[in-house]
C-alpha positions, 0 to 999 in steps of 0.5 A: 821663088815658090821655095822663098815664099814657102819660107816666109808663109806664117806658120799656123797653129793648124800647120803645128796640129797636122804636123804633131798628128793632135787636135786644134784643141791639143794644140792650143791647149799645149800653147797655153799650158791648159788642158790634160793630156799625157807628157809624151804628147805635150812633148811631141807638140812642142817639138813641133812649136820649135821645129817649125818655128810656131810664133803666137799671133798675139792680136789674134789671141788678144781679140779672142780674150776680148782685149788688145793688149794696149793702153794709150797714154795721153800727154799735153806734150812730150817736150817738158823732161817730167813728161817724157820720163813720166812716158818712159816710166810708164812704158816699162811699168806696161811691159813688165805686165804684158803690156803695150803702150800707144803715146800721143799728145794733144794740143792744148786749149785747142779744137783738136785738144783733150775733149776731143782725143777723148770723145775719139778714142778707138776701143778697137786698138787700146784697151784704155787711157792714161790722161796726163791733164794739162794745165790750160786745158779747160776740162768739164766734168762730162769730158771724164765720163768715158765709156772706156777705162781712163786714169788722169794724172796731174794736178787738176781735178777729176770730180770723182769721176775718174782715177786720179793718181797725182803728188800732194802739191801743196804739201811738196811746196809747203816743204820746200819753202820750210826747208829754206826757212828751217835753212836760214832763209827769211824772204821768199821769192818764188819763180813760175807764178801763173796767174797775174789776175789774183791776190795771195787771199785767192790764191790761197785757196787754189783747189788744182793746177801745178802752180797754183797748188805749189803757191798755195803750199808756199802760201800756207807755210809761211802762214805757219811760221808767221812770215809775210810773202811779198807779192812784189816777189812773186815772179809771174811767167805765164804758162812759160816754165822754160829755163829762159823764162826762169832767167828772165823772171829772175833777173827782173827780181834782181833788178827789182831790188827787193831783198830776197834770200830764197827762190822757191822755183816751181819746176826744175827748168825755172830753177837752173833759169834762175840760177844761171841769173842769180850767177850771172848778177855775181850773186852766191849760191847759196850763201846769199840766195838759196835755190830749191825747184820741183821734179828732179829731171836728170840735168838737176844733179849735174849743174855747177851747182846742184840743184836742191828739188823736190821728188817728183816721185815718178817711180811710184806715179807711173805704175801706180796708174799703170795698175789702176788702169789694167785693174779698170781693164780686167774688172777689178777695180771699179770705183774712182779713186783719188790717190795721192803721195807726198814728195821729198826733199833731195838736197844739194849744194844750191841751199844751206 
């Protein structure tokens, strides 16, 4: 018993320090690659390191250098593929600078929602947060002025007062309406309208929020090319951005009968609902309906008729606020800063 229990006694750098006959201090230094000392004595502690089986507390190492070695990334929901993917990215992007990642979700518009984790947040385990905003949470100023280093990503606003690091979304949706006009389409329908309480006028002057933004760039293009956007076209989905949503909204454009030979989709879930309706009502694609979404999750390449989208540009979102955030961590950066990219069209086989 006493023999199993010796084995599985964490060795100690003081065990290494004994048994290499040197200081503490060499010791540590040997570990860090610091310090002078002769090469046969670096080369006897090492010996020892391995010999013994020495392994860094790195909590312990992380306490000393005033920091845990984790952030927390913080999503409304890890349900949608935009949001898993964007964990993902940022897990790997972490990793390769030595870093750990907590994620956790809150509920939105809830007691227990984003002001909450927020005001909860223990320094003591991580070191700062990633804030994926959501789209009904009711955010406040004051809830941003963290004492603790925060980066919001997403499609609402920071006042300025954070790090917000998010995609041009009135430009993606400008680009994603002219491409099916540049394509032969000449009216709109688009999928995953919100709000149901505004005209075009309001909302055309949308200043956060995914849909909102998205229309508002639809809104504007077709302003540009001088092309009136229906509002009997608008397919309202509330807050469900789900592929049966996408159908259902879609079907009832259809059944609506007024003429539409484009679907702007607002994300990629709404656009597979909406092709699965267009295919169901025998309704080509694309030659009597072009369909283009938003994010480009991996089943949009794979459908039996894949889908044009637009880049949700994740491989640059996510290590573009893992670098934010490790730069408010070690004191680098110290100013908010409102930084933006523009997205792309992937085109395949649902437009012209």
């Amino acid at each position: 018993m006493d023999g199993a229990n010796q084995e599985r006694k964490r060795v100690t750098l003081r065990d290494v320090a004994q048994e290499a006959g040197v200081s503490l201090k060499t010791a540590s230094n040997v570990i860090n690659g610091s310090g002078r000392m002769s090469e046969q004595t670096r080369l006897r502690v090492q010996e020892v390191i391995e010999r013994l089986g020495y392994r860094v507390n790195m909590a312990a190492r992380n306490l000393s250098r005033n920091h845990t070695g984790f952030i927390t990334l913080a999503v409304p929901s890890l349900t949608p593929p935009y949001l898993a993917e964007l964990a993902n990215r940022v897990i790997d992007t972490a990793r390769q600078k030595d870093y750990s990642v907590y994620v956790t979700t809150y509920a939105e518009g809830s007691a227990q929602g984003a002001k909450k984790l927020l005001e909860d947040f223990n320094t003591t385990v991580s070191d700062g947060m990633i804030l994926s905003m959501s789209e009904v949470e009711d955010f406040k100023p004051e809830y941003l002025k963290t004492s603790y280093p925060l980066v919001c990503v997403g499609a609402r606003t920071t006042w300025g007062i954070a790090d917000h690091v998010t995609l041009d979304d009135v430009r993606a949706a400008a680009l994603a309406a002219g491409y099916l006009f540049d394509h032969g389409a000449q009216h709109l329908a688009v999928v995953g309208v919100r709000d149901d309480r505004h005209d075009l006028v309001t909302m055309a002057k949308a200043s956060e929020g995914n849909a909102q933004l998205r229309l508002r760039g639809i809104i504007e293009e077709c302003h540009r090319r001088g092309v009136e956007l229906d509002e009997r076209l608008l397919g309202r989905t509330g807050q469900d951005w789900s592929i049966g949503s996408g159908y259902r909204v879609t079907e009832r454009l259809i059944s609506g009968n007024i003429p539409f030979d484009g679907i702007v989709a607002l994300n990629d879930q709404l656009a597979i609902g909406a092709i699965s309706a267009l295919s169901a009502y025998g309704i080509e694609i694309p030659e009597q309906v072009q369909v283009i979404g938003f994010d480009n999750i991996e089943e949009a390449e794979y459908l039996q008729t894949p889908l044009t989208t637009m880049d949700s540009r994740l491989e640059w979102t996510a290590p573009t606020a893992v670098d934010r955030i490790l730069g408010r961590i070690r004191g680098t950066i110290t100013e908010p800063e409102l930084i933006t990219v523009e997205s792309r069209v992937i085109a395949r086989a649902s437009t012209r």
